[in-house]
C-alpha positions as CSV (number, residue, x, y, z in Angstrom):
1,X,15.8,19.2,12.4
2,X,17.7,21.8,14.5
3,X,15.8,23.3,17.5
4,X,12.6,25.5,16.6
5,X,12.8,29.2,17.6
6,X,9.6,31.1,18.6
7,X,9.1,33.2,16.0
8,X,6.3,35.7,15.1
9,X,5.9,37.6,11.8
10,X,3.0,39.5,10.9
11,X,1.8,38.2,7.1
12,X,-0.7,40.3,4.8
13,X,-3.8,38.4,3.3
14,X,-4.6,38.8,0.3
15,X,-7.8,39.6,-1.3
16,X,-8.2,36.0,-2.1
17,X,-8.2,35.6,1.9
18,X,-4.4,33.9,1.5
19,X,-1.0,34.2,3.0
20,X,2.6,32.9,2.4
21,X,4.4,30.7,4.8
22,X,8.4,32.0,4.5
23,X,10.8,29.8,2.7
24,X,12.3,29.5,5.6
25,X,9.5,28.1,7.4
26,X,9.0,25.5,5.1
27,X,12.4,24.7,5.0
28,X,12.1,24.1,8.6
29,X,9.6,21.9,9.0
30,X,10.5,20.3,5.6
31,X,7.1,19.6,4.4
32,X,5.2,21.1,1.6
33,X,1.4,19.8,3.6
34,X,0.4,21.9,7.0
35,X,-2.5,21.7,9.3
36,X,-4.8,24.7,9.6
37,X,-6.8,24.5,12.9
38,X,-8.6,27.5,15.1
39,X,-8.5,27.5,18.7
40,X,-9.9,30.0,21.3
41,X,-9.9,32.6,18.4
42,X,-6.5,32.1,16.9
43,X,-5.2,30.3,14.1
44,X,-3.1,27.6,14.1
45,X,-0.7,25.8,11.3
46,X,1.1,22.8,11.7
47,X,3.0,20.9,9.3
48,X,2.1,17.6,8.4
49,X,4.7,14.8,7.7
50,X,2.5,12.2,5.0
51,X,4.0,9.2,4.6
52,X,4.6,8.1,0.8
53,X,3.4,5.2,0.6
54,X,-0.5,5.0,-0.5
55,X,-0.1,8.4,-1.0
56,X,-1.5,10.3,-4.6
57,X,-3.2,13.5,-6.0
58,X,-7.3,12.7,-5.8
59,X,-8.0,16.1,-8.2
60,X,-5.4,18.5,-9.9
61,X,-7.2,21.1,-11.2
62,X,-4.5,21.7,-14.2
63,X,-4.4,18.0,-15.2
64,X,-8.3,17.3,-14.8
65,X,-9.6,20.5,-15.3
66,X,-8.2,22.8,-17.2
67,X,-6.7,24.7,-14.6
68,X,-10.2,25.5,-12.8
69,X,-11.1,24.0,-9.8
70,X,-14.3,22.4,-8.8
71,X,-16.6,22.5,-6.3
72,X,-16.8,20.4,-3.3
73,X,-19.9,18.5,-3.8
74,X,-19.2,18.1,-7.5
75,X,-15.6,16.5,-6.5
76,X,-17.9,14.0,-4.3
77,X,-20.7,13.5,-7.1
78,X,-17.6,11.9,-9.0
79,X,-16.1,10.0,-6.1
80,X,-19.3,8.3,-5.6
81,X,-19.6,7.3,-9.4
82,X,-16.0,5.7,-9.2
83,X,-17.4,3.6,-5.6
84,X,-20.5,2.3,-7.2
C-alpha cells in the first residue's frame, strides 16, 4: 500500500442517516469491510482486513429475504433455533 495522506472531505448524509466512502478511499485501504467507532465526540472508520478463511454471509437480505431486511432480535430468534 503506498503511504496514506491525511486527508479530510466533508461528506452529506443522507436522509437514511448514510454517507459514501470515495472510490478512492476504498481503493486505498483495499477492503470493502470498515470499522465504525466514536471517540471523544468524533467518528471514526477504519478498514478492516478479514481473512478468508471461515469467512461467509450469516443473512443477505436479497437471497433470504426478499430484499427486506430483518430485525436484530428476529436475526437472533433464528440463530438460536439453528444452535439448539
Amino acid at each position: 500500500m503506498a503511504k496514506m495522506l491525511n486527508f479530510e472531505k466533508i461528506q452529506r448524509v443522507t436522509s437514511k442517516g448514510q454517507i459514501t466512502l470515495p472510490a478512492f478511499w476504498r481503493k486505498e485501504f483495499g477492503t470493502n469491510q470498515v470499522v465504525v467507532t466514536t471517540k471523544g465526540g468524533k467518528v471514526e472508520i477504519s478498514p478492516v482486513h478479514l481473512s478468508r478463511e471461515g469467512e461467509y454471509t450469516v443473512f443477505d437480505a436479497i437471497r433470504d429475504n426478499k430484499g427486506k431486511g430483518i430485525k436484530a432480535k428476529d436475526l437472533v430468534k433464528m440463530l438460536d433455533k439453528i444452535n439448539r
